[in-house]
C-alpha positions in Angstrom: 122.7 61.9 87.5 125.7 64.2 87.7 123.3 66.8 87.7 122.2 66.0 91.1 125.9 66.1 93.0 124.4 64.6 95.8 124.0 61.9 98.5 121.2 60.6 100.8 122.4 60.4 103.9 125.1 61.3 106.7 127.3 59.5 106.4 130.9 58.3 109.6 129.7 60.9 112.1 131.4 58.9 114.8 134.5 60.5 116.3 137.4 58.4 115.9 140.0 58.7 118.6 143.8 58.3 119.3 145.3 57.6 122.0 141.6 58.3 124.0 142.2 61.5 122.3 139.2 62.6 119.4 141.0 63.2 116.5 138.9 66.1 115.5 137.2 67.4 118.6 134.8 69.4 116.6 133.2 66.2 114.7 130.2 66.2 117.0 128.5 69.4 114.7 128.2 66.9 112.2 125.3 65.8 113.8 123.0 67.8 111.6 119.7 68.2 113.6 121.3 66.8 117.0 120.2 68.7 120.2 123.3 70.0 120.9 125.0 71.0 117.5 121.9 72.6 116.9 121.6 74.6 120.1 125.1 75.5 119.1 124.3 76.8 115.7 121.3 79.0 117.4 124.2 80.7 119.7 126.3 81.8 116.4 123.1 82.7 114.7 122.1 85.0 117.3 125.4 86.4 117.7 125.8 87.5 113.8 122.2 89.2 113.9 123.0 90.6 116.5 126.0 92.7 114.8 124.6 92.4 111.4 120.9 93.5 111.7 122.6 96.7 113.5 123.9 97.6 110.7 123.2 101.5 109.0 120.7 100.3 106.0 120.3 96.7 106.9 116.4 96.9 106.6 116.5 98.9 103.7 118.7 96.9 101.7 116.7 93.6 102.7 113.5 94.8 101.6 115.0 96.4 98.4 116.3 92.5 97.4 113.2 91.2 98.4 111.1 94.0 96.1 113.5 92.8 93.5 113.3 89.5 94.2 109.4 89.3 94.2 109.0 92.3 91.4 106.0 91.0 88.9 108.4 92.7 85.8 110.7 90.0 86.1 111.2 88.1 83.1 108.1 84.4 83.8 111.0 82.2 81.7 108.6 79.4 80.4 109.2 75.8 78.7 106.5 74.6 76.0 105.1 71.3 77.2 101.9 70.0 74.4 99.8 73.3 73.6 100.9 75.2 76.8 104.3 77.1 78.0 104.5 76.3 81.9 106.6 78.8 84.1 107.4 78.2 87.6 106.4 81.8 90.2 107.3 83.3 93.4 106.5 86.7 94.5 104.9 88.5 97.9 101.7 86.8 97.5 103.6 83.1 96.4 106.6 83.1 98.8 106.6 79.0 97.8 105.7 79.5 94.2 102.8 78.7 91.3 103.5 76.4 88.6 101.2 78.0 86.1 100.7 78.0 82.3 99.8 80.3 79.3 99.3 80.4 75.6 102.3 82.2 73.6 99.6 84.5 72.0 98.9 85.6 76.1 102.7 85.3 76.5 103.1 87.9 74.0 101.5 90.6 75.9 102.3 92.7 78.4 100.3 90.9 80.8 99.8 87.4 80.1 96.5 85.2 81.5 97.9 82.5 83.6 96.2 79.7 84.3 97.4 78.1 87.8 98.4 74.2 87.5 99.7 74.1 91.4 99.9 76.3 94.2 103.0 75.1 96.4 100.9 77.4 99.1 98.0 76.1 99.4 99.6 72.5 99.0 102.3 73.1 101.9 99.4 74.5 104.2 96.9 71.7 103.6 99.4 68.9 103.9 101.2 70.8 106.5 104.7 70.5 105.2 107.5 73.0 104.2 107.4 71.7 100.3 109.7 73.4 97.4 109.0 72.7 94.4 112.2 70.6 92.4 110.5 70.3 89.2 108.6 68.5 86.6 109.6 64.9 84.6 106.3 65.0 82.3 105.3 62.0 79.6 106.6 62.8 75.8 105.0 64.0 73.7 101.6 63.7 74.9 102.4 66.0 77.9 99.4 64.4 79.9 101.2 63.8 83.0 104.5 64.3 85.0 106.3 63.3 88.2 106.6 66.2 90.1 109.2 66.2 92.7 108.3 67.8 96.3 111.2 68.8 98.8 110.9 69.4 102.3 112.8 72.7 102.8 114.8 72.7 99.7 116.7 69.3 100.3 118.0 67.6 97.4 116.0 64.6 98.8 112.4 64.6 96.9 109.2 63.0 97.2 107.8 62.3 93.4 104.2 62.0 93.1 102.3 61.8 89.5 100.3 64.4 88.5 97.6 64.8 85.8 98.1 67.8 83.7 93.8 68.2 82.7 92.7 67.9 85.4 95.6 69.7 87.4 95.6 67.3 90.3 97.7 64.0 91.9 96.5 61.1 90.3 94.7 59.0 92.6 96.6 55.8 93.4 99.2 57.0 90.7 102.8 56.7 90.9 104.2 58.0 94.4 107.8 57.7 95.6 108.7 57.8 98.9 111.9 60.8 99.5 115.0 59.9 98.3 117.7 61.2 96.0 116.2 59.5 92.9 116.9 59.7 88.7 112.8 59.3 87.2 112.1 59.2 83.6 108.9 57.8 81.6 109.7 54.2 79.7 106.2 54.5 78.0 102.5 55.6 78.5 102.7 53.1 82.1 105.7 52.5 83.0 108.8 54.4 84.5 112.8 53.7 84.7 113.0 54.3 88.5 116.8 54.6 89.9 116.3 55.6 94.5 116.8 53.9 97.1 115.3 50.1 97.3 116.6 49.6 100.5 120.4 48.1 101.7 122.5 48.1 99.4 121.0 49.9 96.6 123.3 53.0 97.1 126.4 53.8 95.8 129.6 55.0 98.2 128.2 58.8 97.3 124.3 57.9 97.8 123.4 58.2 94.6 120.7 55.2 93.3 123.1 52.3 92.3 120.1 50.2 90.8 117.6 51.1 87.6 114.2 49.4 87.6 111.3 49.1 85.6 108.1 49.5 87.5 105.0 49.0 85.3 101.8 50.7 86.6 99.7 48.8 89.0 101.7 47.2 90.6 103.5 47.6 93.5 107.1 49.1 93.4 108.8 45.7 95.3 107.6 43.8 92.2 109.3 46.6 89.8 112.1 44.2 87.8 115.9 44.9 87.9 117.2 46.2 84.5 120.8 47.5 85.7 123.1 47.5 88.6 126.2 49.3 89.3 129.1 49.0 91.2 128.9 50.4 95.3 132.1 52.7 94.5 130.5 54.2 91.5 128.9 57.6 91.7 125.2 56.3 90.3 122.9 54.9 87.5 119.8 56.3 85.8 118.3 55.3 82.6 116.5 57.7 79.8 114.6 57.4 76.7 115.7 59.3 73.5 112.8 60.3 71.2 112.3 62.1 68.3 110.5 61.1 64.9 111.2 58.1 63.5 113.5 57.2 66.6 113.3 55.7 69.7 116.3 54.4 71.8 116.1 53.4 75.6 119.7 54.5 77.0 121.2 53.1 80.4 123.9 55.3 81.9 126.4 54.1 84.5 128.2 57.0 86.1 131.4 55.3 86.9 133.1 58.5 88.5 132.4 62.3 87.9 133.9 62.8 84.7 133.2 59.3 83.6 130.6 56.7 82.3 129.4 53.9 80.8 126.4 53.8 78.5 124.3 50.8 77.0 121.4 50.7 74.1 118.8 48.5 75.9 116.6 46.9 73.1 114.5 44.1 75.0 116.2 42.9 77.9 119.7 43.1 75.9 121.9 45.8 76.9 124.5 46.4 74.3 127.5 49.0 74.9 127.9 52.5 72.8 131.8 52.3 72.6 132.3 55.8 73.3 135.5 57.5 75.3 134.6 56.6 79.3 135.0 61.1 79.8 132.5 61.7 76.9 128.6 62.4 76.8 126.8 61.6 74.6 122.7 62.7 72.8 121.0 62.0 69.7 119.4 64.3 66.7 117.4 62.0 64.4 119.5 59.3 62.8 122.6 60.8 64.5 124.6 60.1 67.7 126.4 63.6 69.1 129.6 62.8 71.0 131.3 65.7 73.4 134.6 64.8 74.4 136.1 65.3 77.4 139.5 63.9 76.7 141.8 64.0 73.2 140.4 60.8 71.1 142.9 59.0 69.2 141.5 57.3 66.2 144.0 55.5 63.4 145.6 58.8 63.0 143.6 60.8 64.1 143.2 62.6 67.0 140.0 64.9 67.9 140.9 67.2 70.7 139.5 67.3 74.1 136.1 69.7 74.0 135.1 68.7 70.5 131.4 68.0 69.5 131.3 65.0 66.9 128.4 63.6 64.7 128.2 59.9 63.8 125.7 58.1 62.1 124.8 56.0 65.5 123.5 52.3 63.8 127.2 52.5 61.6 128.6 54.0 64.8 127.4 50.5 66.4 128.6 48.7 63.6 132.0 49.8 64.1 132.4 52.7 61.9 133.8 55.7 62.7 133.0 58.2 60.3 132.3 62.2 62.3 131.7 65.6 61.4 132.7 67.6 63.6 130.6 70.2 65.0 132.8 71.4 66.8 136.3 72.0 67.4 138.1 74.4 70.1 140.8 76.8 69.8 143.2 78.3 72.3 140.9 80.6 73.3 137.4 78.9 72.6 135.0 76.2 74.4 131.8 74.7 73.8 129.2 76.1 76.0 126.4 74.6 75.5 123.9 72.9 72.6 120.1 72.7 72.1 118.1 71.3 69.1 115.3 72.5 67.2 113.6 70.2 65.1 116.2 70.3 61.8 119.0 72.0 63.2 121.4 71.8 66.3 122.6 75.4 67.7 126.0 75.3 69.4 126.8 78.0 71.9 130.3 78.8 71.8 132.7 81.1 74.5 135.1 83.1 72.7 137.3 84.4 75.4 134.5 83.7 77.6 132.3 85.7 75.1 129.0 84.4 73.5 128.3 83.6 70.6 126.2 81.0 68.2 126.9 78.2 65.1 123.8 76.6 63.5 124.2 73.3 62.0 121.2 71.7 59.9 121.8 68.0 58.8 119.8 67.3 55.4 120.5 64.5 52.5 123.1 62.9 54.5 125.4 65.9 55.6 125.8 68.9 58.1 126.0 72.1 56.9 127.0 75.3 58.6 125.9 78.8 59.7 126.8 81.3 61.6 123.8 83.2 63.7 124.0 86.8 63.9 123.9 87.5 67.9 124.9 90.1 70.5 128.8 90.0 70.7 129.5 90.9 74.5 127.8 89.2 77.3 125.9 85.6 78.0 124.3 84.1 75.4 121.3 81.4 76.6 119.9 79.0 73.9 117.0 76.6 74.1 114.7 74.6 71.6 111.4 75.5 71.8 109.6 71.6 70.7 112.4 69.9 69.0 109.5 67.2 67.5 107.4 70.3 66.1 109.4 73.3 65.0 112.7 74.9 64.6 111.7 77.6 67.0 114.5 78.7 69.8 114.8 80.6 73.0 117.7 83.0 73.1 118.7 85.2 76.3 121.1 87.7 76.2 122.7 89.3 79.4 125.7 91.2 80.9 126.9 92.8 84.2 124.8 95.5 83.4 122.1 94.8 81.2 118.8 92.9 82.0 118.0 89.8 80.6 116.3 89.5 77.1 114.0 86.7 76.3 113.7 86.5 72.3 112.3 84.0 70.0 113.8 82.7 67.0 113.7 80.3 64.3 116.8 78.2 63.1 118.0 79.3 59.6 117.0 82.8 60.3 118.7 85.8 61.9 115.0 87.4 62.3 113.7 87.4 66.0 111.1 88.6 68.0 111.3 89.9 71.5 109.4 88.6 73.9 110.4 90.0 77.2 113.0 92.2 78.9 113.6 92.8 82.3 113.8 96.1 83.0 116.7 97.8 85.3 116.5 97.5 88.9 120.0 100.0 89.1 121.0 102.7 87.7 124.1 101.4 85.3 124.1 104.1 83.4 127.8 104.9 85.8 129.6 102.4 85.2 131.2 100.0 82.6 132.3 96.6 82.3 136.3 96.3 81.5 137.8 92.4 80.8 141.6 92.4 82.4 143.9 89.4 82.6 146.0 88.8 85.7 149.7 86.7 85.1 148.8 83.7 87.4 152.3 81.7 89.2 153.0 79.5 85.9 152.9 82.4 84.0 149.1 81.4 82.2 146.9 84.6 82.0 143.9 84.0 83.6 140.8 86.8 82.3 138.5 88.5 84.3 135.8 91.0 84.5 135.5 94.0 86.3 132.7 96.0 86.5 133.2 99.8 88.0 132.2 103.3 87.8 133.4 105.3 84.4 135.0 107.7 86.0 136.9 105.4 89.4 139.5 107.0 90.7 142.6 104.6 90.7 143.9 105.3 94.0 143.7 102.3 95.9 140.6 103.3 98.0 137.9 101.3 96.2 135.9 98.9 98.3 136.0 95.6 95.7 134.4 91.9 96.0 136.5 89.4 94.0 133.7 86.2 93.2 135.0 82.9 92.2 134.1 79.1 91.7 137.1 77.3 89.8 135.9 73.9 89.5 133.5 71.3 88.2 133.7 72.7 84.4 131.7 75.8 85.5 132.2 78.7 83.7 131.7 82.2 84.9 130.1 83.8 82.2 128.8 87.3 83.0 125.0 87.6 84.5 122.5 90.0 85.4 122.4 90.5 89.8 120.0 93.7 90.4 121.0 92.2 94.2 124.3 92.8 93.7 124.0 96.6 91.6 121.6 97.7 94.6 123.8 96.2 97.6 127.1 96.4 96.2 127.7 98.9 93.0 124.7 102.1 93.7 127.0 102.1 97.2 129.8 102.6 95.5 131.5 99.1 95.3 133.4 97.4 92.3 132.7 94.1 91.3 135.0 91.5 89.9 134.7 88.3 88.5 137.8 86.0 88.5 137.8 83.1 84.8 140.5 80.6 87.0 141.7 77.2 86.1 139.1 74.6 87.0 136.1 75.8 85.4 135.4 75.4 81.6 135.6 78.9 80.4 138.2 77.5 77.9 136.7 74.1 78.0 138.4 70.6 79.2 141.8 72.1 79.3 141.1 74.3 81.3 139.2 72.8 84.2 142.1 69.9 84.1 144.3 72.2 84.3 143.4 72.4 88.3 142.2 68.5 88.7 143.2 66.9 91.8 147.1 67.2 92.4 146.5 70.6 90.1 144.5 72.1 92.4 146.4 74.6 93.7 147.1 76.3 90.2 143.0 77.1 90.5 143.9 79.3 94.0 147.1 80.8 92.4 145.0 82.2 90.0 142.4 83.6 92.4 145.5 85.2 94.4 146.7 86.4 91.2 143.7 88.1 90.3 143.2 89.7 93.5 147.3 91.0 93.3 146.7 91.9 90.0 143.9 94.3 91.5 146.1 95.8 94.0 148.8 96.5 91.5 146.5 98.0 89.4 145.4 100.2 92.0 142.1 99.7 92.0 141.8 98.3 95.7 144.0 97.4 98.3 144.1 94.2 100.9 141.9 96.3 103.5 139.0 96.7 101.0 139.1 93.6 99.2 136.6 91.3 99.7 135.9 88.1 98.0 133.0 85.8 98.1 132.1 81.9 96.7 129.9 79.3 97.4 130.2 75.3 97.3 133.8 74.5 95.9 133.9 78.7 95.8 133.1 77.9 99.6 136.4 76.0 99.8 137.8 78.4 97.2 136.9 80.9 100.0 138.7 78.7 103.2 142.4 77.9 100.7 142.1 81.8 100.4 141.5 83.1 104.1 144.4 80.6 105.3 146.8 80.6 102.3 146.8 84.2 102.0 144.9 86.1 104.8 147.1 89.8 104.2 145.7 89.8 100.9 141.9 89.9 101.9 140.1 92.0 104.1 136.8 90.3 104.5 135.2 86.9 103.1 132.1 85.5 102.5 132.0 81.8 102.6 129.2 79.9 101.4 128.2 76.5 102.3 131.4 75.1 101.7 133.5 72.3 101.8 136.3 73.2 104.1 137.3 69.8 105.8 139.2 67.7 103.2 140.3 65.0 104.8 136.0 63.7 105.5 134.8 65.5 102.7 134.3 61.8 100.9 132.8 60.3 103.9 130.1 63.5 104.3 126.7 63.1 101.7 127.4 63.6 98.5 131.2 64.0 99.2 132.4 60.6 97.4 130.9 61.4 94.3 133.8 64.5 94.2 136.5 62.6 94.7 137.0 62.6 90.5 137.8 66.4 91.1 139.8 66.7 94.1 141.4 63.2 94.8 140.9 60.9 97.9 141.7 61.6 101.0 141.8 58.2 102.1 145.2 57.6 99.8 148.1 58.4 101.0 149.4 59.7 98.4 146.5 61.9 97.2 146.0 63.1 100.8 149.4 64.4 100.8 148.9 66.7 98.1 145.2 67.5 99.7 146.2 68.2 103.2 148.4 71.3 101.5 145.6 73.2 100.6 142.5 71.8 103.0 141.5 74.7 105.1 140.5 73.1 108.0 144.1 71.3 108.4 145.9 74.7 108.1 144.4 77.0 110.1 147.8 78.3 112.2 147.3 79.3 115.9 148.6 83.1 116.6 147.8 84.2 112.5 146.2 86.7 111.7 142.9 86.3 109.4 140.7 88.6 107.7 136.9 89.1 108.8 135.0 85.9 107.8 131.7 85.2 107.5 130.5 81.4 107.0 126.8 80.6 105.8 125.5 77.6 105.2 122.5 75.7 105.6 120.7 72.9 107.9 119.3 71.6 105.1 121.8 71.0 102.4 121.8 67.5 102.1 124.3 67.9 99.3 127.7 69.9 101.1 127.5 69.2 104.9 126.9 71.8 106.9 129.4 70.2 109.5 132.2 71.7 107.2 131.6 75.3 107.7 130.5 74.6 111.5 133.6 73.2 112.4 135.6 75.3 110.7 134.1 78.1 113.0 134.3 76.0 115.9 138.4 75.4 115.3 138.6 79.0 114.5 137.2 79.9 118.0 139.5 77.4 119.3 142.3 79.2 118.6 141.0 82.5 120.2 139.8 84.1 116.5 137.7 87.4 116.9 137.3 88.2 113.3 134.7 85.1 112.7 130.9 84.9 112.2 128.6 82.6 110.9 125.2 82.1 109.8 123.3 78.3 109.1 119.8 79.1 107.5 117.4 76.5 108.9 115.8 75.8 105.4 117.4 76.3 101.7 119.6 73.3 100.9 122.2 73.9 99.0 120.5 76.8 97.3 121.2 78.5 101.3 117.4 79.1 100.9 114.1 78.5 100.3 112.3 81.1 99.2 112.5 84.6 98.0 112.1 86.0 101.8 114.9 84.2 102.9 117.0 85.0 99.9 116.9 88.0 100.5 117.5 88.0 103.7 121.2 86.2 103.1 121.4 88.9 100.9 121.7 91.2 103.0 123.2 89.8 106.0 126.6 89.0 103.5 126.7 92.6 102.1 126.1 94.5 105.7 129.1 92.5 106.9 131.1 93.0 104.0 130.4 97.1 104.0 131.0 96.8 107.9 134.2 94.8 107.2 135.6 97.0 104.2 135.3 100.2 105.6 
């Protein structure tokens, strides 16, 4: 469930006064769809437009994203699911999408025969709704049907409905869910593990499902039986089924804060604990339990650092034994990215100095042994298990800053693959190059980044930049492929910069602790440095730096603008988090409080309030341009953040403030590729107006 970050409803939009005073006079635009916070949202929308749409190549530039965006030579990435590979389509003539399928002989050709499972279309027009389509939990390993899950306007709220994969259509009197935040997965050929909301009571503080039930086909979902509860303050509960051959195992999960959990074997009606650390996760590969630690694990004497990726044989596991092999173990400069497995081997993506690259393990008469996979040595490396129960085929992507994805397929125990698709360029990169600097942060820790820029940039100070960042949740910023940003930001003549800061996992556990809670402000000391460190380097200067960030880069974006507005000349702040103080009491907001503390502590509020932008906002400072966007429908980060951040910024008599609130998009800002685009170019117009 931690995959879902998010909450069902809205949550304390009451205003709480003091002495018949309101204690935030703003707290009214949390009312999301209310009459009058909406007709004040309309007002700011109208008045960004209206200087943004003026803009010299504002058409232009949105209809070049939008050709991008709905180009037919991107890359149709596709999952095998029984005989077929599914992909998921939007373009001009499917602004909503196609969930469609193929062969991989047609796959293999230039242009593959698709065979259309679901039009979102034609099923948002018939049923008259604005559905977007949240994708597919489909029965192992028969493939026969799924619970799709249907959003109205790109909520994280869904409506699941079963679907039968022959005869591409709803199953009459199937499976149906009414919308909800929900955790779905298949407990056998007629019956699901269901974790949404059953009514009061069966949320957690965050809105997350705090119940797991069992609901057997035919009959109705009241009569569904109880197989787990939580606690109300944890942040939720779902329950899974591990399959391969020769194994089954029915796994309940209690997600007791962000970063930690509980989980139980359930054989039967007994559920028996998996004494694993409370911070680690854990999957299975055949007879094996995988353990990924988030924390150092002391054992006898022995301690296995925080990041490392243990085997265990999982029954002597369960029987007390404690016997690994280690499949992984970091160094100062390496982290765990990721891991997939093929039928006879587990394939570990590692970051070497936020660099890609691969390890192979294959287990066989009792032991793992080793390999490493030749791969590309600069950019992102993407790695996913074609049908783990048939084959030791893989997926592999490759990408940087300036090179188009490549889809390739391989098989485990080989370097030998074949390429299957390439995107082709949408810019001309053939300019510019991609450097990797480090900045010297406050502490003194060096904190990497990437830069990508013309070859021949003059060094003078003049350079219009944009500075992205995230810093949190264990996210790493690993370099990617944006023809939006080549054709908006670098063909015009802009440099782009990624920032590696404390608080995501580019150097694993360490380094997104590094900036937990009281930490925090270590994550925005790196930012700063990164941007100074730009500056000295004479690559930019305070009037033409911009930086952007979205979510917790949203707040990222607000700690910047009011801890160090002379060093910025323009942000873009996407729906963010910006009031700390009732971030925990808006949706999915409680469910954070393992990364930045709670507000409602004294003690954790004091070290809070230093950085939370709506609290330090100064009356008679000076700020840089600042553009909020957010969207009405992101049911996951409350719109009423970056609203009343605007609203306290006018307040104080702030001209340098605009803002934008998409109607549709959820957290995603929008909902299809139409509006995406549109964003698009509404953030770039204002920075190149702003950075002039």
């Amino acid at each position: 469930m931690k995959k879902l970050l998010l909450s069902l409803a809205l949550l304390g939009t009451s205003t709480v006064t003091l002495a018949g005073k309101p204690a935030d006079p703003h707290q009214w635009l949390e009312d999301v769809a209310g009459e009058k916070s909406l007709a004040w949202v309309k007002a700011q929308n109208a008045v960004s437009r209206a200087m943004l749409e003026q803009q010299p190549g504002f058409e232009a530039l949105r209809g070049q994203v939008l050709d991008i965006l709905n180009s037919k030579a991107r890359i149709p990435y596709i999952n095998k699911m029984g005989a077929y590979y599914y992909n998921f389509w939007r373009d001009a003539e499917h602004p909503r999408g196609v969930w469609r399928r193929t062969t991989l002989a047609s796959y293999r050709t230039a242009e593959p025969e698709w065979e259309t499972v679901l039009d979102l279309d034609s099923l948002a027009k018939s049923e008259n709704e604005n559905w977007v389509f949240k994708g597919s939990n489909c029965r192992q390993p028969a493939y026969d049907r799924c619970m799709l899950a249907l959003s109205r306007g790109g909520a994280d709220a869904v409506v699941s409905r079963e679907f039968d994969l022959a005869s591409k259509s709803f199953v009459k009197d199937g499976y149906t869910l009414p919308e909800a935040k929900m955790d779905i997965s298949w407990q056998g050929k007629d019956a699901l593990f269901i974790a949404t909301d059953f009514g009061a009571g069966s949320l957690t503080d965050s809105g997350y499902p705090r119940v797991v039930k069992l609901w057997q086909r035919g009959t109705p979902l009241a009569a569904a039986k109880t197989v787990f509860e939580g606690q109300k303050a944890d942040i939720s509960v779902s329950a899974y089924v591990s399959e391969q051959p020769g194994f089954r195992r029915e796994i309940i999960s209690r997600g007791v804060t962000f970063y930690t959990s509980e989980d139980f074997l359930r054989e039967g009606d007994k559920l028996t604990p998996i004494a694993k650390p409370a911070g680690a996760t854990i999957s299975f590969f055949g007879p094996q339990m995988l353990i990924s630690l988030r924390e150092p694990w002391q054992l006898g004497d022995k301690t296995w650092p925080s990041g490392s990726l243990l085997a265990v044989d999982f029954a002597a596991f369960q029987a007390g034994k404690r016997d690994f092999t280690p499949l992984f173990t970091p160094t100062p400069t390496t982290a765990m990215d990721g891991m997939t497995m093929t039928r006879n081997h587990v394939l570990v993506t590692v970051l070497d100095n936020v660099k890609g690259r691969i390890d192979e393990w294959r287990f066989e008469n009792g032991k793992w042994v080793s390999r490493k996979v030749d791969a590309p040595a600069f950019g992102s490396l993407g790695v996913t298990g074609v049908d783990a129960d048939e084959s030791d085929d893989y997926f592999l992507t490759h990408v940087d800053f300036l090179t188009p994805d490549s889809l390739y397929l391989g098989t485990a125990g080989s370097d030998k693959r074949e390429m299957l698709k390439q995107r082709p360029a949408f810019f001309d990169a053939s300019g510019f190059e991609i450097a990797q600097n480090e900045a010297t942060s406050k502490d003194g820790t060096k904190v990497p980044y990437f830069i990508v820029k013309a070859k021949n940039l003059k060094l003078d100070g003049s350079n219009p930049t944009l500075l992205y960042g995230y810093g949190g949740f264990e996210q790493s910023m690993t370099p990617w492929y944006s023809a939006g940003v080549g054709k908006a930001w670098l063909e015009k003549g802009g440099v782009y910069v990624v920032a590696n800061i404390r608080g995501g996992g580019e150097f694993g556990p360490r380094w997104h602790q590094a900036a937990l809670k009281s930490k925090r402000q270590k994550s925005y000391d790196d930012f700063i440095a990164v941007g100074e460190d730009l500056v000295k380097r004479k690559i930019t200067k305070p009037a033409k730096l911009g930086i952007m960030g979205g979510s917790n880069g949203g707040l990222l974006m607000g700690v910047m603008m009011t801890q160090r507005p002379d060093l910025f000349g323009a942000v873009v702040c996407q729906v963010p988090l910006l009031d700390m103080k009732r971030f925990n009491q808006l949706l999915a907001g409680a469910s954070w409080m393992g990364e930045y503390g709670n507000p409602d502590i004294p003690a954790e509020w004091a070290y809070i309030r230093k950085y939370s932008p709506y609290h330090n906002i100064k009356k008679g400072s000076r700020y840089p341009n600042i553009l909020f966007t957010t969207s009405t429908r992101d049911d996951r980060v409350h719109p009423g953040h970056a609203r009343k951040m605007m609203a306290k910024f006018q307040e104080m008599g702030v001209k340098s403030v605009w803002y934008y609130e998409n109607m549709e998009g959820g957290h995603a800002g929008a909902a299809d590729n139409k509006q995406k685009a549109d964003m698009t170019a509404l953030e770039y117009s204002f920075l190149w107006k702003t950075l002039q």
